[in-house]
N, C-alpha and C positions, 0 to 999 in steps of 0.2 A: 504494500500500500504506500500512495505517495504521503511526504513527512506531513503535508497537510490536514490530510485525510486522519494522519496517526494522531497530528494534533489534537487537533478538536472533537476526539472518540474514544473513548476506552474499548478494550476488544469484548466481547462479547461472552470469549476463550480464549484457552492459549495452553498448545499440544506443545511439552517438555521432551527432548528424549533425556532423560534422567539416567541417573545408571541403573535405578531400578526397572527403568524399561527398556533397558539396552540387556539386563540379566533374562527379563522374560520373554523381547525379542531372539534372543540364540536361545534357550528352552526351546519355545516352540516352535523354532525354524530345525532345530537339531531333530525331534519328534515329530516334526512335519515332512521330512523328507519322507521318512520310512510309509505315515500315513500314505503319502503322494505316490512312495513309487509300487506301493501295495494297490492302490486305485488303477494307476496306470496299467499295473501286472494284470488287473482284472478284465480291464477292456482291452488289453491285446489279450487276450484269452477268447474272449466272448469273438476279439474279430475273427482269430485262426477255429474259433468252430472247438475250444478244447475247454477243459476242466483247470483251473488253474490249483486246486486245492488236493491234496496234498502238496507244499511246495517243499520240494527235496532240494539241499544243498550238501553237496558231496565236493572232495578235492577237487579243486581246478586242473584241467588241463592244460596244456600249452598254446591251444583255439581260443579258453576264454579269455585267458590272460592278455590275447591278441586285442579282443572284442574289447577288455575291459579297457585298454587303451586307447582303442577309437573313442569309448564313451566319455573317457575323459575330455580326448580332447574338442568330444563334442560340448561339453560341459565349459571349457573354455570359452569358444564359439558364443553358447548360448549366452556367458555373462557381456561378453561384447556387444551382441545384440539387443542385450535385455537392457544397457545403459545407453542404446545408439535409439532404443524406441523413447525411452525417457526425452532424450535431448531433439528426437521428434517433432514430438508433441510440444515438446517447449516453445520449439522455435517457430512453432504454427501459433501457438499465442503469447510470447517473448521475447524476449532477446536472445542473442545465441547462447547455449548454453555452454557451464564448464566442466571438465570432469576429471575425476582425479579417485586415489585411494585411501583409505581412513581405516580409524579403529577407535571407535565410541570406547570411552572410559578403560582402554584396555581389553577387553571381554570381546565387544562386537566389532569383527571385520568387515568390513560390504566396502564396496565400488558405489562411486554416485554422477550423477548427471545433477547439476545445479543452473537456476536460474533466480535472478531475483528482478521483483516488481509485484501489481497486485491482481489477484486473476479472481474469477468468477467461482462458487463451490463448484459446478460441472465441468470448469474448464483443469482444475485442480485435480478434479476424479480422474480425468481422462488420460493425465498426463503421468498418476499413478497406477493406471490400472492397466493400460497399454502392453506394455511387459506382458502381464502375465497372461492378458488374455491372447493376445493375440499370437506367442511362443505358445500356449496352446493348443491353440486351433493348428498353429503349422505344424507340430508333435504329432497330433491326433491325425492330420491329412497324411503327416509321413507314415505310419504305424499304416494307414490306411494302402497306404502303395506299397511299404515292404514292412510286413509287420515281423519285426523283431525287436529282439528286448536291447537291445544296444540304443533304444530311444528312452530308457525306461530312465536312467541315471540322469541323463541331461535335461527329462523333463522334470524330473524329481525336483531336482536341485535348483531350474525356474521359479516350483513352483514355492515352496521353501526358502529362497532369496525374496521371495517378495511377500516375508512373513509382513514386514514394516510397513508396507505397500498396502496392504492388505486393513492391515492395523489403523494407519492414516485414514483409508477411506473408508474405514465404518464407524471412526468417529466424525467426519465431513458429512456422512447420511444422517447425523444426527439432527444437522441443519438445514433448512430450505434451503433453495438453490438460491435465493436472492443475497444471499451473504457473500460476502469479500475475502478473501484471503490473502494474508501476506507473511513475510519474513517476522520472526518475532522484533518488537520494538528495541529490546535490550541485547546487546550482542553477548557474544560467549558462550551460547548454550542452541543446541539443534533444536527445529519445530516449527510451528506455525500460528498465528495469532487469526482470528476466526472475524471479523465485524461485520455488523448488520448494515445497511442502508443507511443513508445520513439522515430521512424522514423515519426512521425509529431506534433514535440516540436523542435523548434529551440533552434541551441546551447546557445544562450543567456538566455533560460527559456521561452520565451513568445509563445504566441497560437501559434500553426501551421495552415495549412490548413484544421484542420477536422475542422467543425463546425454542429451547431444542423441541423436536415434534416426539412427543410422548410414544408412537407406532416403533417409530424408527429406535428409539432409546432402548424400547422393549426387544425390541426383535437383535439387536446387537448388543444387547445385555445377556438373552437368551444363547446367541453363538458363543461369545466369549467363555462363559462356562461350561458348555458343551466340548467347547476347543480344551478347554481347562482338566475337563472332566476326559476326554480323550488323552490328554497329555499324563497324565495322573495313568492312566489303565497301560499307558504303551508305556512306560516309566517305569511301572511294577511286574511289569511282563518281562523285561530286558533283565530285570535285575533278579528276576526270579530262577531265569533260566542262566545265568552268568552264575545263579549262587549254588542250582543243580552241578553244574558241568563242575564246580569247584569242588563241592562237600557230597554230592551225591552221583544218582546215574546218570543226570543230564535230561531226564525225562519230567515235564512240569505239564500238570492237566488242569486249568481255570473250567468247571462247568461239567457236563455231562454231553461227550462227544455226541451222543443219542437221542437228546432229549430236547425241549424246547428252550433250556439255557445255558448254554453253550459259548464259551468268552475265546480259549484259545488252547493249542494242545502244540506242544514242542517235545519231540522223540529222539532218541538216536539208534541209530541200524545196528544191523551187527558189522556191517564195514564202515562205520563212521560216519556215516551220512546223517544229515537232519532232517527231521518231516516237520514240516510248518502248518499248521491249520487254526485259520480266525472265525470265528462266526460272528461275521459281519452284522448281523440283523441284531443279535445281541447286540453286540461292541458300541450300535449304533442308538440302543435302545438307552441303556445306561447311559451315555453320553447326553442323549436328550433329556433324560430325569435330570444328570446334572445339572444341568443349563437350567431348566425348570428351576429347579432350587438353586441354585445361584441368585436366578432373579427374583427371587421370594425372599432368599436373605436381601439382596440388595436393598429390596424396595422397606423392607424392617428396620435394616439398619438406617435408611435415610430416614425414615419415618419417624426412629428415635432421636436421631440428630435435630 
């Protein structure tokens, strides 16, 4: 926003990345890959016509090690890309942009595309959301022309880079689209300050009558705990089967493989192989309770406040 504009307004908001939320952005971008490349694995499954469940992992051979190479270096690729759509869309409603490499508080690494000036809440979404959607749609069209799992890591890793992305634009849904967006007013610290229209800022500076849209607060209350409540299940998973293979057989069963609750089942062969099985409709069921009660706590505890 111009100095003007900052003048004569106080912001409405104003999005910190904090170190607390540079701790919970690598959390659930770390835990979000694995979600992502388990989704991904499902729908090239569904394209090749197969079963993806049991998933076996046994010694690599000297093919995959080849594969996993390519996927890396497709995973390169894709962060280049993923900051060349940023700078995009920038420069369709900005200035050119600039880019470069960081490390929030120590903890969080990322690549960015930057521009600064003051843009519209949809022109903000666009230019955050870009990335992911549209790396993709072109994943999904590739898997569609040669469906192999050599896309699976690079989409993964898309879609988990743009945990922050992700984060930014569903607190921006919180607000009508008639809102402004700019650089925070105080330098030093990463984020974005949120203001409404200059016809609803009272002449003294202080809020007007816009405020966040109650639908939108809900519904992205609701995912965040769900995301939360998923992060929490895949967390306990890892660490269960990490604490098998150490002190036991390596074999961990959450649920009844047979039954209608069914969370996840990790085995090993008699030649060392692993068999991976989720039950998805669970995993997804509990995650949505989460969320649910999240947002019941939430709305409690503001209620006390």
């Amino acid at each position: 926003m111009s100095r003007t504009a900052s003048a004569r307004s106080r912001p409405l908001a104003e999005f910190r990345l904090t170190r607390r939320v540079a701790l919970q952005w690598l959390g659930t971008a770390v835990v979000g890959f694995f979600v992502f490349a388990y989704c991904f694995a499902r729908l090239l499954a569904a394209i090749r016509g197969e079963a993806l469940e049991p998933i076996v992992i046994r010694a690599t051979p000297p093919t995959v090690h080849f594969w996993l190479v390519v996927s890396l270096g497709l995973v390169a690729l894709v962060v280049v890309l993923h900051e060349a759509l940023h700078g995009l869309v920038m420069t369709r409603y900005g200035d050119s942009p600039g880019f470069g490499l960081g490390v929030s508080y120590f903890v969080l690494p990322y690549a960015y595309a930057e521009t600064r000036g003051e843009f519209t809440r949809n022109q903000l979404l666009a230019m955050l959301l870009a990335p992911f959607v549209a790396i993709t749609i072109l994943g999904v069209a590739a898997m569609l022309v040669y469906p192999s799992s050599v896309w699976l890591i690079p989409l993964a890793t898309n879609a988990a880079g743009s945990i922050g992305d992700l984060w930014m634009a569903a607190t921006l849904l919180q607000y009508p689209a008639t809102v402004r967006v700019t650089e925070l007013p105080t330098g030093g610290v990463q984020g974005f300050a949120i203001y409404g229209p200059e016809a609803d800022q009272h002449a003294d500076g202080q809020r007007g009558p816009l405020e966040r849209r109650p639908p939108a607060i809900f519904l992205t209350t609701v995912l965040a705990g769900a995301a939360g409540t998923l992060a929490v299940l895949v967390g306990l998973g890892i660490v269960a089967v990490l604490a098998s293979l150490a002190f036991g057989s390596g074999d961990v069963v959450i649920g009844h493989p047979d039954g209608r609750w069914f969370l996840f089942r990790h085995e090993l062969g008699v030649r060392g192989d692993a068999h991976l099985e989720i039950g998805a409709a669970s995993v997804l069921a509990v995650a949505a309770v989460g969320g649910i009660a999240w947002t019941l706590a939430a709305a409690v505890r503001g209620g006390l406040e």
